[in-house]
C-alpha positions as CSV (number, residue, x, y, z in Angstrom):
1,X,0.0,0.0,0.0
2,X,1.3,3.8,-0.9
3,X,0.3,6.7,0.7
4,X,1.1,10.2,-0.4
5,X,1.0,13.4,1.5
6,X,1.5,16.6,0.2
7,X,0.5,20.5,0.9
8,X,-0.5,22.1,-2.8
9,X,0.1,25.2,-2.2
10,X,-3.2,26.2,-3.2
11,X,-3.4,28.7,-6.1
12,X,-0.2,29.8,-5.7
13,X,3.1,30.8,-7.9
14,X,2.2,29.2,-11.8
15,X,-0.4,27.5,-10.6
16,X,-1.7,26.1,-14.2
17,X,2.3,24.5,-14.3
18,X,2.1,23.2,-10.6
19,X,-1.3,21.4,-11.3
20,X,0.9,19.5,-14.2
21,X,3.9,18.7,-12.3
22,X,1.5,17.7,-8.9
23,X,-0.8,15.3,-11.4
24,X,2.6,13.4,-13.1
25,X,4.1,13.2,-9.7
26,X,0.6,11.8,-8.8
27,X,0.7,9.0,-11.1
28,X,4.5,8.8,-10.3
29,X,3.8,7.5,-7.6
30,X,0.8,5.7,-7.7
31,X,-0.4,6.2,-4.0
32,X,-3.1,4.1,-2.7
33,X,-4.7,6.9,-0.4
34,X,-3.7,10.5,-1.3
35,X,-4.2,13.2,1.5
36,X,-3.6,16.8,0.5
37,X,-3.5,19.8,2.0
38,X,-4.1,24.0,1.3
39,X,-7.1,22.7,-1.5
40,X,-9.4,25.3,-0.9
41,X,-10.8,24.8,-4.5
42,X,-13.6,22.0,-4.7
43,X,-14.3,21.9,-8.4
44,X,-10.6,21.5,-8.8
45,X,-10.4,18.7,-6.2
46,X,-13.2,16.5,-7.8
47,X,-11.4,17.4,-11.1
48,X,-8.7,15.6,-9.7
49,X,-10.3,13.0,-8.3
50,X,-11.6,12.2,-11.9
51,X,-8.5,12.4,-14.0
52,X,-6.4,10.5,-11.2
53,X,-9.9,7.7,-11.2
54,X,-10.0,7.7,-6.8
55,X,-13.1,6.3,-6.2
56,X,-13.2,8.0,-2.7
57,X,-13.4,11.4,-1.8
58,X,-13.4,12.9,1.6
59,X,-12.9,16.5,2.3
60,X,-14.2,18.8,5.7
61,X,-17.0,21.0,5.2
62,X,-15.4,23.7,6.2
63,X,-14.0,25.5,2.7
64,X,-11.3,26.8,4.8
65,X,-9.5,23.8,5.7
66,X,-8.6,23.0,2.5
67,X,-8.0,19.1,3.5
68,X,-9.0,16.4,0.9
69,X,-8.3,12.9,1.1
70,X,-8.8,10.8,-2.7
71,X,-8.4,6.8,-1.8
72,X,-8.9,4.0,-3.6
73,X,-9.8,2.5,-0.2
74,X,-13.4,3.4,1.2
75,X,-13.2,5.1,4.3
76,X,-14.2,4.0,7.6
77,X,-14.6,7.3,9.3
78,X,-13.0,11.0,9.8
79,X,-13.3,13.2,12.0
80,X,-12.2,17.1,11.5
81,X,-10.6,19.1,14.3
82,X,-9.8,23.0,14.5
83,X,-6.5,24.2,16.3
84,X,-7.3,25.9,18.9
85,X,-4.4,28.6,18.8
86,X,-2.9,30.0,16.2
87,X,0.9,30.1,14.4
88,X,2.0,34.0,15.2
89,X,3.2,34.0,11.4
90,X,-0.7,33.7,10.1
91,X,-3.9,35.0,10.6
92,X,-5.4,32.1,9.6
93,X,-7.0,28.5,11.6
94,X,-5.2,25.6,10.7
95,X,-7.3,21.8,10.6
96,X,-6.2,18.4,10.9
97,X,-8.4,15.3,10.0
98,X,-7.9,12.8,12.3
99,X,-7.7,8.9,12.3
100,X,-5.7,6.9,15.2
101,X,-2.4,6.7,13.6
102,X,0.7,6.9,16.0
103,X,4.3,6.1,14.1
104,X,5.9,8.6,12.2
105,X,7.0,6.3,8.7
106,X,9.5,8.6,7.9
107,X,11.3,8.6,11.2
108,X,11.0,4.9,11.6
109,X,13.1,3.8,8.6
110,X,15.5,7.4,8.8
111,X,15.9,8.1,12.3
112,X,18.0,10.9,13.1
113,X,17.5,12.3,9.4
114,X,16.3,15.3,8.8
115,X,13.8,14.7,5.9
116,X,12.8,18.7,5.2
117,X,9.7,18.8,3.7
118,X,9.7,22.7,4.0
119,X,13.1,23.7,2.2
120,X,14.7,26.8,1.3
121,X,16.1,25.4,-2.0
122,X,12.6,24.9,-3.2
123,X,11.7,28.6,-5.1
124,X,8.8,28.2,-4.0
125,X,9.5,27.9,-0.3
126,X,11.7,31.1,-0.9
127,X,8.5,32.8,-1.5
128,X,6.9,32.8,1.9
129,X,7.4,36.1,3.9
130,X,8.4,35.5,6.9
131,X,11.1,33.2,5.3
132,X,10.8,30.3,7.3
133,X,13.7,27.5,8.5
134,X,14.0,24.2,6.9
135,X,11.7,21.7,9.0
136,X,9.9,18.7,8.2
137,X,6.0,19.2,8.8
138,X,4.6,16.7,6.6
139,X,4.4,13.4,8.2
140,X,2.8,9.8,7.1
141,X,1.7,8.6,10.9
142,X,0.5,4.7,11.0
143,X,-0.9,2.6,14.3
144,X,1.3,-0.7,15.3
145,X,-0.5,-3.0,13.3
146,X,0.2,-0.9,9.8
147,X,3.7,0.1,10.7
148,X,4.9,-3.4,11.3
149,X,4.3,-4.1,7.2
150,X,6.4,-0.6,6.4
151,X,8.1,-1.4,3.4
152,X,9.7,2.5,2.8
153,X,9.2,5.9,3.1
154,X,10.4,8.5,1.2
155,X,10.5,12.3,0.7
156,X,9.3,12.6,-2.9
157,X,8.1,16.0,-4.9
158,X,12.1,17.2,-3.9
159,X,13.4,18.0,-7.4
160,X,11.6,20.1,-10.0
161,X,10.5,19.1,-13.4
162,X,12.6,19.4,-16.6
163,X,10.8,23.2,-16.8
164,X,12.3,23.8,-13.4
165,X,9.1,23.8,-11.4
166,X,8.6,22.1,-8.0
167,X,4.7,20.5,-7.9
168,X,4.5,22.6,-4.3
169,X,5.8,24.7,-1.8
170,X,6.2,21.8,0.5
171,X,8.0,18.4,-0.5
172,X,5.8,15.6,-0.6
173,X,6.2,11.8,1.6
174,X,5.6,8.6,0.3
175,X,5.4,5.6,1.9
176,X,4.9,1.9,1.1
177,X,3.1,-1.0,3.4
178,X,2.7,-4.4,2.6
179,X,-0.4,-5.6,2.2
């Protein structure tokens, strides 16, 4: 099983080239269950959902969120959840839909390695006033039972395209269970 998490960046920088790059790296990768992030756009989201065939959809209601998950596993349940405070760099809420998932893939298979998912040598990071340090704050989380059949995990949206454009702001993880 692959799963794939990645923030889109919304509408943001060349948008109409990001949307390329993020649907090749899409079927790149061929993840199983693909959560994104900063989609505020629902047309565009079930426009994805059809030209990448997920037969699952789930998104919050809030339009704000911008949190969509496309699967080809049906869901069992999700829950949404609003932060109750606030980054001092934004004036915005941030969400997080929630499942019971507790190891972080990434850490499990690299400890100790840094695995930026927010990095300055990504333009598009550059972008983002205040500038903000390298960090990893993307994660693939799994419960016992899952992480024991972790195959790999990967950061993956890291280089640009052979037009020089990352899909993102943020890099993207993959990560790979047996079934």
């Amino acid at each position: 099983m692959h799963i794939l998490t990645l923030n889109t960046w919304h509408n943001n920088g060349p948008w109409l080239k990001l949307r390329d790059a993020l649907i090749q790296g899409i079927l790149q990768y061929a993840p199983d269950i693909l959560l994104l992030q900063e989609l505020f756009d629902t047309d565009w989201s079930r426009e994805l959902q059809a030209r990448l065939a997920y037969p699952f959809f789930v998104a919050t209601e809030s339009a704000d969120s911008g949190l969509v998950i496309l699967s080809k596993l049906p869901p069992k349940s999700n829950e949404i959840y609003r932060m109750t405070i606030k980054s001092p760099f934004e004036t915005y809420w941030r969400y997080a839909l929630c499942a019971e998932l507790l190891i972080d893939t990434y850490e499990t298979l690299h400890p100790g390695a840094a695995g930026f998912t927010w990095n300055s040598r990504n333009l598009f990071a550059q972008y983002h006033r205040p500038v903000l340090p390298d960090r990893r704050i993307d994660y693939i989380l799994a419960d016992a039972r899952l992480a024991k059949n972790l195959k790999r995990c990967e950061i993956v949206f890291d280089t640009p395209d052979a037009l020089g454009i990352f899909a993102s702001d943020h890099f993207g993880v993959l990560a790979e269970f047996d079934k």
